[in-house]
C-alpha positions in Angstrom: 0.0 0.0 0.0 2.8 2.6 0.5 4.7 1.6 -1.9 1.4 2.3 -4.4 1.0 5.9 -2.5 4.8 6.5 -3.0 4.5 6.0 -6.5 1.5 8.1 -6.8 3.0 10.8 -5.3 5.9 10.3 -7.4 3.8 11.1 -10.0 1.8 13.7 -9.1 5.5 15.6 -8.4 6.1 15.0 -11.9 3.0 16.6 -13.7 3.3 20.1 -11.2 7.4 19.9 -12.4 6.4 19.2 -16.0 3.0 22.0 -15.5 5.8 24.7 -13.9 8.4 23.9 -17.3 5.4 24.2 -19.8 3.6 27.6 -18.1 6.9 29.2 -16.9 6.1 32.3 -19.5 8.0 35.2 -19.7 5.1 38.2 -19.5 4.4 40.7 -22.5 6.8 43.5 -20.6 9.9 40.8 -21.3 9.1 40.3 -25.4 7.6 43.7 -26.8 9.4 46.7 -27.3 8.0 50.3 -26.3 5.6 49.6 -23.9 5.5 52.4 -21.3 3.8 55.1 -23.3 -0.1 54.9 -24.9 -0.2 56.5 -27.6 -3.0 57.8 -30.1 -2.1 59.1 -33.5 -4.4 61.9 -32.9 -2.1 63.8 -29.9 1.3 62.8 -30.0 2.6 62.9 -34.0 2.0 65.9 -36.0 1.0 65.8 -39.4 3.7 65.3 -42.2 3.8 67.7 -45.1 6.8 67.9 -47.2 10.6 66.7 -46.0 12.8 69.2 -44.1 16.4 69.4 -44.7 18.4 68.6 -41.7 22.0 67.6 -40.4 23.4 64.5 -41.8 21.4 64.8 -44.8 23.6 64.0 -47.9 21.9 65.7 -50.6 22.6 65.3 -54.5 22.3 68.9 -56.3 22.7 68.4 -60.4 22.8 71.7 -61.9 22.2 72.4 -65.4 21.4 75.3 -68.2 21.4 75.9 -71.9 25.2 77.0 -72.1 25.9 73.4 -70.7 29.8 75.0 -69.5 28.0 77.6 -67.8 26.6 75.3 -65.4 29.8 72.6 -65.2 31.6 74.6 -62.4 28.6 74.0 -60.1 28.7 70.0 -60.7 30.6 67.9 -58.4 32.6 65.1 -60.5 31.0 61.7 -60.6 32.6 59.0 -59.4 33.0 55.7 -60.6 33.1 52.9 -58.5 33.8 50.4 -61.1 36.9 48.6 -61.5 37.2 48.7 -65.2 39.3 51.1 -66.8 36.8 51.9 -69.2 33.2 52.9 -67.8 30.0 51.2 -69.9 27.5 53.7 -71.3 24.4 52.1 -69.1 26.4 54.2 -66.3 28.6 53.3 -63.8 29.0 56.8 -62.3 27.7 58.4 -59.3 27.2 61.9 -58.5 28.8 62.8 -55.2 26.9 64.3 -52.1 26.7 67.0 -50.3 26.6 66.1 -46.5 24.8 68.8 -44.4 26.7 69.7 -41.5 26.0 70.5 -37.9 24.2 73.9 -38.6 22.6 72.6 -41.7 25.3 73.8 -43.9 26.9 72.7 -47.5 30.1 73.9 -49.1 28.8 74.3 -52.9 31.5 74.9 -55.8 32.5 78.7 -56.7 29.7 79.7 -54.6 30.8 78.5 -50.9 28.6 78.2 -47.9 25.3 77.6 -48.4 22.8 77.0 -45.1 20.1 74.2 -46.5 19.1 72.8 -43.1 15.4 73.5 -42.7 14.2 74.0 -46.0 11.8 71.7 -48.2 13.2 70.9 -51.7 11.2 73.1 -52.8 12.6 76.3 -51.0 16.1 74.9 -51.6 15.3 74.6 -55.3 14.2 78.5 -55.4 17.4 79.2 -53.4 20.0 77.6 -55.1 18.6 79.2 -58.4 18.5 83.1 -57.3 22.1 82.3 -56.0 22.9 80.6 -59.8 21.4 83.3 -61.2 24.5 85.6 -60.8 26.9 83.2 -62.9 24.3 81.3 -65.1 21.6 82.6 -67.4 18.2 80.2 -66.5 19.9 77.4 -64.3 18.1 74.8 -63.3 18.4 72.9 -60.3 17.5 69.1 -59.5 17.9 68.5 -55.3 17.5 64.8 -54.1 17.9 63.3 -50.8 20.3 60.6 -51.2 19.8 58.7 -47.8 16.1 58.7 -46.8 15.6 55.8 -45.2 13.3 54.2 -43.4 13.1 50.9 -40.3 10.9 48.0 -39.8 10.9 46.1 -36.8 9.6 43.3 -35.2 6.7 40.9 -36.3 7.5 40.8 -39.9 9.0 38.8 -42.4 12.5 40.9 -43.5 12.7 43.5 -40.9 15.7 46.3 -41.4 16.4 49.4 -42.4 15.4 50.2 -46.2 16.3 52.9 -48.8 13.8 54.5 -50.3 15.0 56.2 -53.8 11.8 58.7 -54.7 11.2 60.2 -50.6 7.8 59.4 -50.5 6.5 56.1 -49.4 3.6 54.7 -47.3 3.1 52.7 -44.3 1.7 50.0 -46.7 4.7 49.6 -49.1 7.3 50.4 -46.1 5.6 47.0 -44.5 6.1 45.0 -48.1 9.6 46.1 -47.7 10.2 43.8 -45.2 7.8 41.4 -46.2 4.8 42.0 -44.8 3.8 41.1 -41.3 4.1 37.9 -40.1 0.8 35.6 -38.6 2.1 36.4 -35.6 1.9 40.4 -36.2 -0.5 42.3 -34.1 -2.5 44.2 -36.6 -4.3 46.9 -34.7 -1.2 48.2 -33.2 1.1 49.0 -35.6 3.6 51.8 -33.6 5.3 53.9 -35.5 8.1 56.1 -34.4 9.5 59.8 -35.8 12.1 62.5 -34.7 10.9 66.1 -35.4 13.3 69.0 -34.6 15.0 66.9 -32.0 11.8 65.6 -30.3 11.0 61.8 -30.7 7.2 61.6 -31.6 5.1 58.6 -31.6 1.7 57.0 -32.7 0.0 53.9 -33.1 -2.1 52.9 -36.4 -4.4 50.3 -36.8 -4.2 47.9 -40.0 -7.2 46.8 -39.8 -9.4 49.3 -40.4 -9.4 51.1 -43.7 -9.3 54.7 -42.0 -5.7 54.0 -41.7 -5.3 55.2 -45.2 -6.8 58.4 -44.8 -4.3 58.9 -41.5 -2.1 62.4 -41.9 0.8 59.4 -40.7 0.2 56.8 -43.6 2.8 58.8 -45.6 5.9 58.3 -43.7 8.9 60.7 -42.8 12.2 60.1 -43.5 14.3 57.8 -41.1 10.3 56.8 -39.5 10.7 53.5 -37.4 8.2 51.0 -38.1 7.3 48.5 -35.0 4.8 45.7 -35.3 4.0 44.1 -32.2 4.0 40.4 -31.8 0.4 39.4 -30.7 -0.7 37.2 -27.1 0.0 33.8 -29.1 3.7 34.8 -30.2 3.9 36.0 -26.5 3.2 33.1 -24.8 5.0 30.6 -27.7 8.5 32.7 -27.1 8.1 32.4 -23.7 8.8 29.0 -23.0 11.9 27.2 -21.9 14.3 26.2 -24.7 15.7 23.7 -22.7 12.3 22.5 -21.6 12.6 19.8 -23.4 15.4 18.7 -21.8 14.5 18.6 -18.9 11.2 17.1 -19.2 12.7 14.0 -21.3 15.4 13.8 -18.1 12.4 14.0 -15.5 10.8 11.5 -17.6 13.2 9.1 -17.4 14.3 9.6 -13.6 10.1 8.9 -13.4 11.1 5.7 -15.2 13.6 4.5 -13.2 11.9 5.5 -9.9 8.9 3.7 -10.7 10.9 0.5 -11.0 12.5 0.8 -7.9 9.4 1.6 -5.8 7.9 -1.9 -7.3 
């Protein structure tokens, strides 16, 4: 008779160890990221017009006119990065950049310091041109930003950062960037991140409802970070024991043994 009650409480011991291995789950606070501020898109991120020069920009300026050596002082030289001596006609050259320093400055060719931090293409545009204007008859002025970027994180299927060539892109091809979301992806709470003159800004969007893409955020900023939340399921699947397993297959067998002995 005791050696029967033994050998039910052997057991019993065994299912709580094998229960505690299988429900030891980390909570939410130990998997998702940026979880001690709610935020609503409506009070926290201001709307995003038109892209802002700042520092660290790098910034490609192509000047042209209808005296083409007129304008050729203003160029910088392309570079080549291939190693052939002689460079193929489908174009292996790239125009350099102009980096915009700490105050939002350039050093442009025969014309010197120019401050660029702070204006939209547009007003950069204008400016360049009245400053042209003094050397070249008509110029015209292409401005691109060379490095907008953009950063996806989290619950989908490529996340990183990603380069985005024409500066405008939504939240809905920023996500097929990396992929698209995962199963796992929490839909409703897609957080999105943006610096503005200094000041981190924050708001959540919801994918599932088609109001998203009449949101003043769908349109994203440049270097905007893209979060997607993993949902309860992923939660509670990452949280268990990797080396649960293990030890469940060693408790099973010391189970084993010590059932054989007790009889």
């Amino acid at each position: 008779m005791n050696t029967k009650l033994n050998a039910n409480r052997l057991q019993n011991l065994i299912v709580i160890l094998v229960l505690i291995l299988i429900t030891s789950c980390a909570s939410r606070q130990d998997v998702v990221y940026f979880q001690d501020e709610v935020a609503s898109e409506s009070d926290t991120i201001a709307y995003f017009h038109e892209i802002s020069y700042k520092t660290d920009d790098m910034l490609t300026i192509d000047v042209s006119a209808i005296d083409p050596e007129a304008a050729k002082p203003f160029n910088l030289a392309a570079v080549s990065y291939n190693t052939e001596s002689v460079i193929s006609a489908q174009g292996s050259l790239k125009m350099q950049t102009y980096l915009l320093d700490a105050n939002g400055n350039i050093e442009f060719p025969v014309i010197g310091t120019l401050k660029l931090g702070g204006l939209t293409r547009a007003e950069a545009t204008l400016f360049l041109k009245e400053k042209l204007a003094e050397y070249i008859k008509d110029p015209i002025v292409n401005i691109r930003l060379a490095n907008f970027t953009i950063t996806v994180l989290g619950e989908v299927n490529k996340p990183g950062t990603f380069t985005v060539a024409d500066e405008r892109i939504s939240l809905s091809e920023a996500l097929g960037l990396a992929g698209d979301l995962t199963i796992w992806g929490k839909r409703d709470n897609v957080f999105l991140i943006r610096e503005n003159n200094g000041k981190k800004q924050y708001a959540k969007l919801d994918l599932t409802s088609i109001k998203v893409l009449n949101s003043p955020n769908y349109y994203l900023a440049q270097n905007d970070v893209i979060y997607v939340e993993p949902n309860s399921a992923k939660v509670k699947q990452s949280a268990y024991n990797q080396n649960s397993v293990v030890w469940i297959s060693a408790i099973a067998t010391l189970a084993t043994i010590a059932a054989i002995v007790i009889r």
